[in-house]
Predicted model as a PDB file, atoms N, CA, C, CB and O in Angstrom, pLDDT in the B-factor column:
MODEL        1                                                                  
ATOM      1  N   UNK A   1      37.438 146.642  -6.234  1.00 63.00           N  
ATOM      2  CA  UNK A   1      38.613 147.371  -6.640  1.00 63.00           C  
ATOM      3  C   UNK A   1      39.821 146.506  -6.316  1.00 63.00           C  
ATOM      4  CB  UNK A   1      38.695 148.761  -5.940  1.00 63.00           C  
ATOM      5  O   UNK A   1      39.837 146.154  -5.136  1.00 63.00           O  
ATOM      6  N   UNK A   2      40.565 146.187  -6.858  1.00 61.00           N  
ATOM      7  CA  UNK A   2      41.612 145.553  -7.002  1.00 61.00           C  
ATOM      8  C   UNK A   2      43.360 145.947  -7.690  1.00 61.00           C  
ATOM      9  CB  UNK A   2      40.974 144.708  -7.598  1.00 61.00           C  
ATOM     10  O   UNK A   2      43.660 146.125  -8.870  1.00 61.00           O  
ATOM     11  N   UNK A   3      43.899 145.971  -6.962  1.00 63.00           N  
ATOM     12  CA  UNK A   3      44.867 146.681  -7.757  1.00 63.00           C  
ATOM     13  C   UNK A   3      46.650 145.931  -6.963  1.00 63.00           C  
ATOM     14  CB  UNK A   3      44.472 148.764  -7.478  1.00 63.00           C  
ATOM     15  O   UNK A   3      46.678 145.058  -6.096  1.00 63.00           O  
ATOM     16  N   UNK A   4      47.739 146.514  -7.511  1.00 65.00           N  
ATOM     17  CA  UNK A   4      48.964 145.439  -7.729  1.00 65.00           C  
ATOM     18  C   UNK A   4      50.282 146.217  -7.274  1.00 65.00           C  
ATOM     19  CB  UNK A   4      49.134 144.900  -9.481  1.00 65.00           C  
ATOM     20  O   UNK A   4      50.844 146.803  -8.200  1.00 65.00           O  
ATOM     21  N   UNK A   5      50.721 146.301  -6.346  1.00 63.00           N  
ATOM     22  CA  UNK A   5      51.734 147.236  -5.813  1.00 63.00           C  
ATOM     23  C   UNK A   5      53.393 146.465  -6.061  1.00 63.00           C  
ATOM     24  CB  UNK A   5      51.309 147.522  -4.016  1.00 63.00           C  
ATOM     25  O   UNK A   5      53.955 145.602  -5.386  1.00 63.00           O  
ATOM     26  N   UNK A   6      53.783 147.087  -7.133  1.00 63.00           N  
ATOM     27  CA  UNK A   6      55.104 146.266  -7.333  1.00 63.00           C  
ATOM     28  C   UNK A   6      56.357 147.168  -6.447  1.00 63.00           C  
ATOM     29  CB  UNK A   6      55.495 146.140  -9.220  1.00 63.00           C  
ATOM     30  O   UNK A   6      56.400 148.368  -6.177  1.00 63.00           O  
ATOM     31  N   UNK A   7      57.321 146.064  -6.136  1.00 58.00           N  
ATOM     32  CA  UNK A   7      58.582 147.009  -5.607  1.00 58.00           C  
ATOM     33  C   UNK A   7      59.473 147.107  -6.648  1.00 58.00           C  
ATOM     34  CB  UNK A   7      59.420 146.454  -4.324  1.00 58.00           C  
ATOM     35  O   UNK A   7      59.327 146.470  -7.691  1.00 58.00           O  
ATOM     36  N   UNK A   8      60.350 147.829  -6.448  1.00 58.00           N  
ATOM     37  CA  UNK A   8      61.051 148.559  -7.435  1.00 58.00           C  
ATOM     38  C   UNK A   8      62.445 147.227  -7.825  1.00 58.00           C  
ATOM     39  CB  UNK A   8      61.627 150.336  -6.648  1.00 58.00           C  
ATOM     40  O   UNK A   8      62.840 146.781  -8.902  1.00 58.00           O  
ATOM     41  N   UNK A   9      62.773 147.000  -6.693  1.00 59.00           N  
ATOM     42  CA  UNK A   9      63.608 146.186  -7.106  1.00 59.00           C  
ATOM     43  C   UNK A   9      63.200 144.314  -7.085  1.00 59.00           C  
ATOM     44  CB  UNK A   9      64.764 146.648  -6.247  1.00 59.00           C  
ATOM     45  O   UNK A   9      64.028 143.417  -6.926  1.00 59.00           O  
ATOM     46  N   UNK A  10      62.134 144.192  -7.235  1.00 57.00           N  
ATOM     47  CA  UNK A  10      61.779 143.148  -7.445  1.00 57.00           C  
ATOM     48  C   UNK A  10      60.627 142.901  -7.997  1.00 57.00           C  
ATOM     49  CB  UNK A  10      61.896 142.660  -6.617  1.00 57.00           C  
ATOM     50  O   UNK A  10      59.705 143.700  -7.830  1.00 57.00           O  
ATOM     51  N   UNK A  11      60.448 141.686  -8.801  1.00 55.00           N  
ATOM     52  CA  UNK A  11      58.932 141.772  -9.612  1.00 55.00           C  
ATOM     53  C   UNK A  11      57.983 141.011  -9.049  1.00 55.00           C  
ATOM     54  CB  UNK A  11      58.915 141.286 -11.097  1.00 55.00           C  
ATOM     55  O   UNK A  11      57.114 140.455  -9.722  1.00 55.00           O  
ATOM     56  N   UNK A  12      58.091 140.897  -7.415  1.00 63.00           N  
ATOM     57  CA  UNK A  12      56.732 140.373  -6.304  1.00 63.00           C  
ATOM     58  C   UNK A  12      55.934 141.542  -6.456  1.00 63.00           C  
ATOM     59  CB  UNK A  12      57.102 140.080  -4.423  1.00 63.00           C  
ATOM     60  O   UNK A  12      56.427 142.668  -6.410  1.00 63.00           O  
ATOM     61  N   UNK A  13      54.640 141.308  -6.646  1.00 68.00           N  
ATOM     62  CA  UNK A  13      53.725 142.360  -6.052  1.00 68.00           C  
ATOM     63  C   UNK A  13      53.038 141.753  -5.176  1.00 68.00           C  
ATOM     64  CB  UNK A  13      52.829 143.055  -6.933  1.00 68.00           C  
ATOM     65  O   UNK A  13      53.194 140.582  -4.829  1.00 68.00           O  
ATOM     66  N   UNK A  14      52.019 142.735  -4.658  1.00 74.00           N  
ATOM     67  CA  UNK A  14      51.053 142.732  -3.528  1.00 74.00           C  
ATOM     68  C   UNK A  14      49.741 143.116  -4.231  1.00 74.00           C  
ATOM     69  CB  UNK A  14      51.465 143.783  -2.287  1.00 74.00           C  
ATOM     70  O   UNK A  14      49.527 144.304  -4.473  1.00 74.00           O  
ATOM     71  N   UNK A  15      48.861 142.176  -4.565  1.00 77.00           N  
ATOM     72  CA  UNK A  15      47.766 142.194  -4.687  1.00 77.00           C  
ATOM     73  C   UNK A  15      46.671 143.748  -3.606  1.00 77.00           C  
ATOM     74  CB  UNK A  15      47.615 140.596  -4.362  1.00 77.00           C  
ATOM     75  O   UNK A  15      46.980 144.002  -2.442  1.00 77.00           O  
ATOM     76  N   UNK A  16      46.305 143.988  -3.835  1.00 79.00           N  
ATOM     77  CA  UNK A  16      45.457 144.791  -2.814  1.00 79.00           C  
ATOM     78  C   UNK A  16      44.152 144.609  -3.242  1.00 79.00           C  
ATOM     79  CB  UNK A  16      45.772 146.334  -2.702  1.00 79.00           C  
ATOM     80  O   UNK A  16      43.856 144.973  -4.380  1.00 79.00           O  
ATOM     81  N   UNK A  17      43.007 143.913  -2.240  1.00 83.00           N  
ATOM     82  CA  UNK A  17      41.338 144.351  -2.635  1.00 83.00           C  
ATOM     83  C   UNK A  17      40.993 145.084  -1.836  1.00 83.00           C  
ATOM     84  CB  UNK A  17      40.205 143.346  -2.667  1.00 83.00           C  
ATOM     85  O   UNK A  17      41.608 145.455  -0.836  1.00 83.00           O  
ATOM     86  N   UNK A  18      39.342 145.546  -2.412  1.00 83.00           N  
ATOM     87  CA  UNK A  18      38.529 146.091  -1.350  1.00 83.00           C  
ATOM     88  C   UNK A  18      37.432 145.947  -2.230  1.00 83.00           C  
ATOM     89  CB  UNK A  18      38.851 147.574  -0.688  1.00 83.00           C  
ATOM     90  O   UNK A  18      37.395 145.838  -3.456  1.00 83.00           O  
ATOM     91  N   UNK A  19      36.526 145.968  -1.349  1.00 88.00           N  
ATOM     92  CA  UNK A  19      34.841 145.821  -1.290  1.00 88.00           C  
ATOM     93  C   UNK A  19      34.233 146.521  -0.365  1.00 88.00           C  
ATOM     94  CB  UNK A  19      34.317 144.472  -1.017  1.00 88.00           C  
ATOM     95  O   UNK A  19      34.396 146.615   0.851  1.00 88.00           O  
ATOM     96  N   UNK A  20      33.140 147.241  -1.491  1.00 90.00           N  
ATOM     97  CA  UNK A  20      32.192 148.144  -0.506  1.00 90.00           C  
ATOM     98  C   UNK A  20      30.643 147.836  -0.583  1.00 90.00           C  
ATOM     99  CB  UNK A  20      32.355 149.755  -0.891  1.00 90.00           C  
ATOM    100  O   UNK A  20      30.160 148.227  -1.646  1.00 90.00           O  
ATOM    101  N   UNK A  21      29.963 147.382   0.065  1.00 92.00           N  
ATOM    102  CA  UNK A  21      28.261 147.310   0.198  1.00 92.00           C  
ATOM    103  C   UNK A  21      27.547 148.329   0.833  1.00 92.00           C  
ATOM    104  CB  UNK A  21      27.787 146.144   0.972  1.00 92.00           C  
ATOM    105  O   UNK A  21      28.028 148.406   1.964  1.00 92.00           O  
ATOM    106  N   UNK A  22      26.655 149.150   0.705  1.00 94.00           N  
ATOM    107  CA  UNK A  22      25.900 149.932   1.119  1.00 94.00           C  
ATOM    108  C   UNK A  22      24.335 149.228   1.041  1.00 94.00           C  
ATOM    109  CB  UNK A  22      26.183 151.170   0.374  1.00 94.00           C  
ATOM    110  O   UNK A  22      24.120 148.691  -0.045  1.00 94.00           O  
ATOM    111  N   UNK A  23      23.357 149.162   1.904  1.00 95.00           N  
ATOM    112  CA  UNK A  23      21.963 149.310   1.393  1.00 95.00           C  
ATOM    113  C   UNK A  23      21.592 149.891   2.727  1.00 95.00           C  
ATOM    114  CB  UNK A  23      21.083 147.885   0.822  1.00 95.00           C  
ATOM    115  O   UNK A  23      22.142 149.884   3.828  1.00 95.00           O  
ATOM    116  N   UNK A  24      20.233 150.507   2.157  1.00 95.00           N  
ATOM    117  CA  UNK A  24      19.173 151.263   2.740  1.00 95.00           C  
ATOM    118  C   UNK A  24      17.877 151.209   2.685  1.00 95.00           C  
ATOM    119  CB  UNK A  24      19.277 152.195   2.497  1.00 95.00           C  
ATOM    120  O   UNK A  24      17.566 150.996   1.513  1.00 95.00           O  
ATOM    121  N   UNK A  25      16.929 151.296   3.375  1.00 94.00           N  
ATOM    122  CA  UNK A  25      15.197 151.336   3.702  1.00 94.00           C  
ATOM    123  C   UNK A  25      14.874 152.656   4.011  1.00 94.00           C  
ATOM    124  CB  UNK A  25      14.632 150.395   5.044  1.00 94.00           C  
ATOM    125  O   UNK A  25      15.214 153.157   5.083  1.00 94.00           O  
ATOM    126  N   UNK A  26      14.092 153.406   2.954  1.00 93.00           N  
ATOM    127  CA  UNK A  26      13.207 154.643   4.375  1.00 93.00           C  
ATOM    128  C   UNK A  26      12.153 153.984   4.507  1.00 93.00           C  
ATOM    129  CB  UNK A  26      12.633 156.505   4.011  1.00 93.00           C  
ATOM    130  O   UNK A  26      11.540 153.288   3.698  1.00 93.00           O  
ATOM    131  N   UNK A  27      11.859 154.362   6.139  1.00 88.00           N  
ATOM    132  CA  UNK A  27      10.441 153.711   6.590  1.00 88.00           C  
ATOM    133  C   UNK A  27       9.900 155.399   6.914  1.00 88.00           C  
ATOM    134  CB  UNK A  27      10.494 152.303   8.272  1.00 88.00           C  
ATOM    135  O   UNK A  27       9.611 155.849   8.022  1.00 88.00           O  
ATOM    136  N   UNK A  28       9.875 156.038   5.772  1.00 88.00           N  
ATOM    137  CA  UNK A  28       9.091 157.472   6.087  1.00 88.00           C  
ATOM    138  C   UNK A  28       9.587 158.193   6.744  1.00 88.00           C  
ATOM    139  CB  UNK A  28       7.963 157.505   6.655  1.00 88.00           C  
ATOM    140  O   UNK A  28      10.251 159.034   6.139  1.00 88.00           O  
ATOM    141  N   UNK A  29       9.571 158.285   8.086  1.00 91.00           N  
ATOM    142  CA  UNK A  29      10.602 158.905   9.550  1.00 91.00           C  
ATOM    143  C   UNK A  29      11.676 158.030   9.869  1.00 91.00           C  
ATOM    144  CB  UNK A  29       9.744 159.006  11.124  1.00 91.00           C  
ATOM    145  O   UNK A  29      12.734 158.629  10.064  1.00 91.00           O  
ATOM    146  N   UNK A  30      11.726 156.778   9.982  1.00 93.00           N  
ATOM    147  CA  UNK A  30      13.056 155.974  10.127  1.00 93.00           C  
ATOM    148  C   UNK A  30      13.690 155.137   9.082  1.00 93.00           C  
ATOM    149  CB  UNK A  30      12.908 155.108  11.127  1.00 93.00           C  
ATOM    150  O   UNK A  30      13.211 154.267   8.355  1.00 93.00           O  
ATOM    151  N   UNK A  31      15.046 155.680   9.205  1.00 94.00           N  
ATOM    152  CA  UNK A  31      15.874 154.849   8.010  1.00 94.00           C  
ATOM    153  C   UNK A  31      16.980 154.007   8.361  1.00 94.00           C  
ATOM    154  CB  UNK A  31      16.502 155.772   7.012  1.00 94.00           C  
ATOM    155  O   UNK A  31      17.969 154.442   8.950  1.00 94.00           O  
ATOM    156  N   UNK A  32      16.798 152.501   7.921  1.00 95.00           N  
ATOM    157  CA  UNK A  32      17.783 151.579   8.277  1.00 95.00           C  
ATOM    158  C   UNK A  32      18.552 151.592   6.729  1.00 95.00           C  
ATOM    159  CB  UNK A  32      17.097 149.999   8.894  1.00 95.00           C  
ATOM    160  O   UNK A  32      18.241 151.725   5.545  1.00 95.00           O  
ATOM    161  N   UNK A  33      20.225 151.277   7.894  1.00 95.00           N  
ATOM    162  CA  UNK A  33      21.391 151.691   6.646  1.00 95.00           C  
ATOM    163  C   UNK A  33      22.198 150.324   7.382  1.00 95.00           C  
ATOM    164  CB  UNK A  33      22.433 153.753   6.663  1.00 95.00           C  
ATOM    165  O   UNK A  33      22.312 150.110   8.589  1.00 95.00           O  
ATOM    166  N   UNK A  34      22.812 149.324   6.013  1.00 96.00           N  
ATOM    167  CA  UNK A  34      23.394 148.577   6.714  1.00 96.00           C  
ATOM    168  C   UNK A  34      24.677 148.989   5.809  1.00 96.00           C  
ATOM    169  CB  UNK A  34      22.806 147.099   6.903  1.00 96.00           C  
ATOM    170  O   UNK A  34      24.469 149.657   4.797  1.00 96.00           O  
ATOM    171  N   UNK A  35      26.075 148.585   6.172  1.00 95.00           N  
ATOM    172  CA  UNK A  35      27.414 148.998   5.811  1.00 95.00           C  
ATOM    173  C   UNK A  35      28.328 147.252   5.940  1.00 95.00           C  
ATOM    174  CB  UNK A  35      28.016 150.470   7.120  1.00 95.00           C  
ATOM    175  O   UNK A  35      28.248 146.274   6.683  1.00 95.00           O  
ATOM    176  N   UNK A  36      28.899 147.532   5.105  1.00 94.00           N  
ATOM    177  CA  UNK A  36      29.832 146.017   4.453  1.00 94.00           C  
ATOM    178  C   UNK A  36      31.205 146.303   3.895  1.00 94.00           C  
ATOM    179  CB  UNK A  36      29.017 145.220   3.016  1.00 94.00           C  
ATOM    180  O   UNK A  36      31.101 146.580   2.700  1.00 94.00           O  
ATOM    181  N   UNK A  37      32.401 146.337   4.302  1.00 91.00           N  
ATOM    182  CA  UNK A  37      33.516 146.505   3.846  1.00 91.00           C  
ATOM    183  C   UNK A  37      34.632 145.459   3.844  1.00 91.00           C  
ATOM    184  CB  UNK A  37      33.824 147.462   4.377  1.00 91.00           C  
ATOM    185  O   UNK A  37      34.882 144.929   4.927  1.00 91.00           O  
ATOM    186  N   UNK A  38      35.277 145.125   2.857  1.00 89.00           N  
ATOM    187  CA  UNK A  38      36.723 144.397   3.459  1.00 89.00           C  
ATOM    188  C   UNK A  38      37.316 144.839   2.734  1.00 89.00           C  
ATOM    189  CB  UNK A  38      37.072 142.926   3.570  1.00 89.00           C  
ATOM    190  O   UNK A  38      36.916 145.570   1.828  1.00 89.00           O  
ATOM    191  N   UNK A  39      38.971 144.339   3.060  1.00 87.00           N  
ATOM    192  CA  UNK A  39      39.773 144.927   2.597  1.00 87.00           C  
ATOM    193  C   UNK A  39      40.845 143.555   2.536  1.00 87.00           C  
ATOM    194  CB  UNK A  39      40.041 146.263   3.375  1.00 87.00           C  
ATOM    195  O   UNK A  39      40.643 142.715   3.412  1.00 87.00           O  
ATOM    196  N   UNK A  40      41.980 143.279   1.543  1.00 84.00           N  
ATOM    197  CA  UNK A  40      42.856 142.443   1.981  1.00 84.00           C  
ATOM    198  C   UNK A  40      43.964 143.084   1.211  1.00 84.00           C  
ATOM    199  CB  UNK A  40      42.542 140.947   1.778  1.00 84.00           C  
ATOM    200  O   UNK A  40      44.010 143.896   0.287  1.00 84.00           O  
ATOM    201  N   UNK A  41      44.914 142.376   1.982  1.00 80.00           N  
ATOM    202  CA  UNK A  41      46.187 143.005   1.986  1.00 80.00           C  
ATOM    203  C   UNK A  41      46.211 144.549   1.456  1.00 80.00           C  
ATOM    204  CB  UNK A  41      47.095 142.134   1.139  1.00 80.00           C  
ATOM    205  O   UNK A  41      46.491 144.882   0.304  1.00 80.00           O  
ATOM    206  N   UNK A  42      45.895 145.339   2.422  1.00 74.00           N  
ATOM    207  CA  UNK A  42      45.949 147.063   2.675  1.00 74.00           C  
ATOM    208  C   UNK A  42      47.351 147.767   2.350  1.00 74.00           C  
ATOM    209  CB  UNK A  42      45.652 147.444   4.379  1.00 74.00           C  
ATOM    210  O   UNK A  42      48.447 147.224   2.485  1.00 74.00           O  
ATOM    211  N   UNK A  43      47.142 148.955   1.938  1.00 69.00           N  
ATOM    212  CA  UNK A  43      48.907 149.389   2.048  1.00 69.00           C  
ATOM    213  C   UNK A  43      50.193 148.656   1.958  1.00 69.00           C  
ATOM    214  CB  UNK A  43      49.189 149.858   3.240  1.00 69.00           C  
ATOM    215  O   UNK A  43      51.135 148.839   2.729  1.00 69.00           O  
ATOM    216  N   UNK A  44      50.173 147.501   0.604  1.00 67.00           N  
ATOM    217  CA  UNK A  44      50.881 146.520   0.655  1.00 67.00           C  
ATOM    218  C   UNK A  44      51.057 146.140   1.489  1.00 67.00           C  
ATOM    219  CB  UNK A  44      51.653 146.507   0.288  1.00 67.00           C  
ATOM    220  O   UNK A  44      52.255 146.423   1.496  1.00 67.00           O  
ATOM    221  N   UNK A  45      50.884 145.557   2.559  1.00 71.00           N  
ATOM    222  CA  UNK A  45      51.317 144.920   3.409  1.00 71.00           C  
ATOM    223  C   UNK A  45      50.332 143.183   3.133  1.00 71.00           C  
ATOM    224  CB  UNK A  45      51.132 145.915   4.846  1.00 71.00           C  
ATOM    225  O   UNK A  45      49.140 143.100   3.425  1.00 71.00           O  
ATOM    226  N   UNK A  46      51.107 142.016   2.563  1.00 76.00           N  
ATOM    227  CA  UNK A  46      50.521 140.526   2.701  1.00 76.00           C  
ATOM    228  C   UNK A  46      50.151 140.079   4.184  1.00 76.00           C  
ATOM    229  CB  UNK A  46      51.639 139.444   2.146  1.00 76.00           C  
ATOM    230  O   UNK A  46      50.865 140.228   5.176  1.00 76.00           O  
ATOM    231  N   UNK A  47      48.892 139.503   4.130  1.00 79.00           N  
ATOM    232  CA  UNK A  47      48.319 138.487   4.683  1.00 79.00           C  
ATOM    233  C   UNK A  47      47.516 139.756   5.976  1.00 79.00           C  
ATOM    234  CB  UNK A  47      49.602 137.050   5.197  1.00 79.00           C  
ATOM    235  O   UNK A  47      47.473 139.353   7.138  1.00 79.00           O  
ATOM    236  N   UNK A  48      47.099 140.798   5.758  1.00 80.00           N  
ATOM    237  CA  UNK A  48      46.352 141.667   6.463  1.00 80.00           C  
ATOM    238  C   UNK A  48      45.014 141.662   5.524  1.00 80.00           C  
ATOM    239  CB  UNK A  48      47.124 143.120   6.692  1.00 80.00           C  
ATOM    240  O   UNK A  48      44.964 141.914   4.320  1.00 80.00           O  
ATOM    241  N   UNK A  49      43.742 141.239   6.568  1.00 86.00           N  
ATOM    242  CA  UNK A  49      42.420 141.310   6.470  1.00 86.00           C  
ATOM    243  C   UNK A  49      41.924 141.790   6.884  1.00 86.00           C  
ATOM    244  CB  UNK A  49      41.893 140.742   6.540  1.00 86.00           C  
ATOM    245  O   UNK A  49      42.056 141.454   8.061  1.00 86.00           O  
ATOM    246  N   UNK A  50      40.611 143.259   6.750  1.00 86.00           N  
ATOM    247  CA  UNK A  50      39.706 143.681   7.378  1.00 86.00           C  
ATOM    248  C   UNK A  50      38.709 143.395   6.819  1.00 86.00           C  
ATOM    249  CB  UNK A  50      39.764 144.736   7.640  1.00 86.00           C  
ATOM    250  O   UNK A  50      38.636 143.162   5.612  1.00 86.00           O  
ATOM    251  N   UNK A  51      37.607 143.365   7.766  1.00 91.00           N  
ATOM    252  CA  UNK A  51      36.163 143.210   7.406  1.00 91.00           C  
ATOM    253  C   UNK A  51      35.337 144.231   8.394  1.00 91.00           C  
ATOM    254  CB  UNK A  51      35.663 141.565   7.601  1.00 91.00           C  
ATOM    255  O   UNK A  51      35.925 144.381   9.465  1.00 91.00           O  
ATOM    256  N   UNK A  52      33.835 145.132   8.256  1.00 92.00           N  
ATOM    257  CA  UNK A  52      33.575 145.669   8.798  1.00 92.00           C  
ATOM    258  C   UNK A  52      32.274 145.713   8.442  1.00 92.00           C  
ATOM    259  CB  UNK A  52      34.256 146.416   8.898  1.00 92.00           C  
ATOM    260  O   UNK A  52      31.964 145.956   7.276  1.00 92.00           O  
ATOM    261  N   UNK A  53      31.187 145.443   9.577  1.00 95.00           N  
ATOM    262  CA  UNK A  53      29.828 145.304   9.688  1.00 95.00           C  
ATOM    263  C   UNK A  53      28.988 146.813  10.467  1.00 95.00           C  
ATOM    264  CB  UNK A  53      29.670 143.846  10.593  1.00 95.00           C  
ATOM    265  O   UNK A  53      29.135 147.166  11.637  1.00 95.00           O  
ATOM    266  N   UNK A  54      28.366 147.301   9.714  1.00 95.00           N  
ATOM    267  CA  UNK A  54      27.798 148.539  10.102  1.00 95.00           C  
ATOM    268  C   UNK A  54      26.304 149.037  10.047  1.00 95.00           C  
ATOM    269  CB  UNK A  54      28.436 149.328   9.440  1.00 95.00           C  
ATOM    270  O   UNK A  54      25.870 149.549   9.015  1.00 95.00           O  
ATOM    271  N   UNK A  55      25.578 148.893  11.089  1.00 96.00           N  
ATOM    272  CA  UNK A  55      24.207 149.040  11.285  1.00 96.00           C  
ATOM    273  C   UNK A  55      23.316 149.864  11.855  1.00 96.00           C  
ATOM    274  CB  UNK A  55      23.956 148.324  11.670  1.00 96.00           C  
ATOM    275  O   UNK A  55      22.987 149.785  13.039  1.00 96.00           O  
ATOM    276  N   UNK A  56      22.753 150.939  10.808  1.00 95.00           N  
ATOM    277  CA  UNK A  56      22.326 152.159  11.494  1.00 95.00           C  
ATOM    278  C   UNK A  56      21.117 152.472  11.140  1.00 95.00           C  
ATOM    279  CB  UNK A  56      23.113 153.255  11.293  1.00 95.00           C  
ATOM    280  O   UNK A  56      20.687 152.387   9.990  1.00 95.00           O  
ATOM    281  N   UNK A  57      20.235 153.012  12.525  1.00 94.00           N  
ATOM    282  CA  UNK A  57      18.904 153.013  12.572  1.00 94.00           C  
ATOM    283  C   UNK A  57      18.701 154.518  12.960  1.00 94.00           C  
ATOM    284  CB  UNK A  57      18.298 151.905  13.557  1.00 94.00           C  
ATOM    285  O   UNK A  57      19.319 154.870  13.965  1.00 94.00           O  
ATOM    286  N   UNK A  58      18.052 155.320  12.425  1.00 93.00           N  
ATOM    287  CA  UNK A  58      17.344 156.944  12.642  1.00 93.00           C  
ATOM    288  C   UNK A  58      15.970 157.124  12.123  1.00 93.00           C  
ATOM    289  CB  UNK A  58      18.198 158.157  11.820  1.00 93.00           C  
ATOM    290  O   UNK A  58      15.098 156.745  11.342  1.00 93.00           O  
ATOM    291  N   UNK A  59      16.279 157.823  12.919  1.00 93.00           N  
ATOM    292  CA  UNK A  59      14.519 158.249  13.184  1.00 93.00           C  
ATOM    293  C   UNK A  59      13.821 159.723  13.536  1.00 93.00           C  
ATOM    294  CB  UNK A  59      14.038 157.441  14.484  1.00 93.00           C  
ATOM    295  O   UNK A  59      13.281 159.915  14.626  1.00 93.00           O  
ATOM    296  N   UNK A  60      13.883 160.657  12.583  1.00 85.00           N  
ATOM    297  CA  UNK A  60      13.170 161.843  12.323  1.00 85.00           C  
ATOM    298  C   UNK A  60      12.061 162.071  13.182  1.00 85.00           C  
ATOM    299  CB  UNK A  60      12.736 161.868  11.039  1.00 85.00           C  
ATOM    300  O   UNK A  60      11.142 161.253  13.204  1.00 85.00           O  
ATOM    301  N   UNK A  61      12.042 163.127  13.918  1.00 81.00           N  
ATOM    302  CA  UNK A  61      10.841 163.716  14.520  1.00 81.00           C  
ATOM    303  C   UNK A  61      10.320 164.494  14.542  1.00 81.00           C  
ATOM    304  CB  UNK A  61      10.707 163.797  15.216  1.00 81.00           C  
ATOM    305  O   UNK A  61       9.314 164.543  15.250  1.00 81.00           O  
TER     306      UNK A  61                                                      
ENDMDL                                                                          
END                                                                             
């Protein structure tokens, strides 16, 4: 997703991305979920980067 935040009185914009990854395994009773996000330049604001690594393991009993 990508998108372009202009100001009103000037014709600079601010780029904005983001990226989302999801995957998943059921192992029957346990399910691994891994999570992948970034983000650059957020809420117009230039030269702000997030990235976010997310790893989750459950297990039904």
């Amino acid at each position: 997703m990508d998108y372009v935040t202009v100001a009103a009185s000037t014709d600079n914009g601010v780029e904005t991305g983001m990226g989302i990854v999801q995957v998943g395994y059921n192992l029957g009773p346990a399910v691994i979920q891994y999570d992948y996000a970034d983000g650059s330049d957020l809420n117009g604001t230039k030269d702000t980067e997030y990235e976010i690594h997310k790893i989750k393991v459950k297990v039904n009993f």
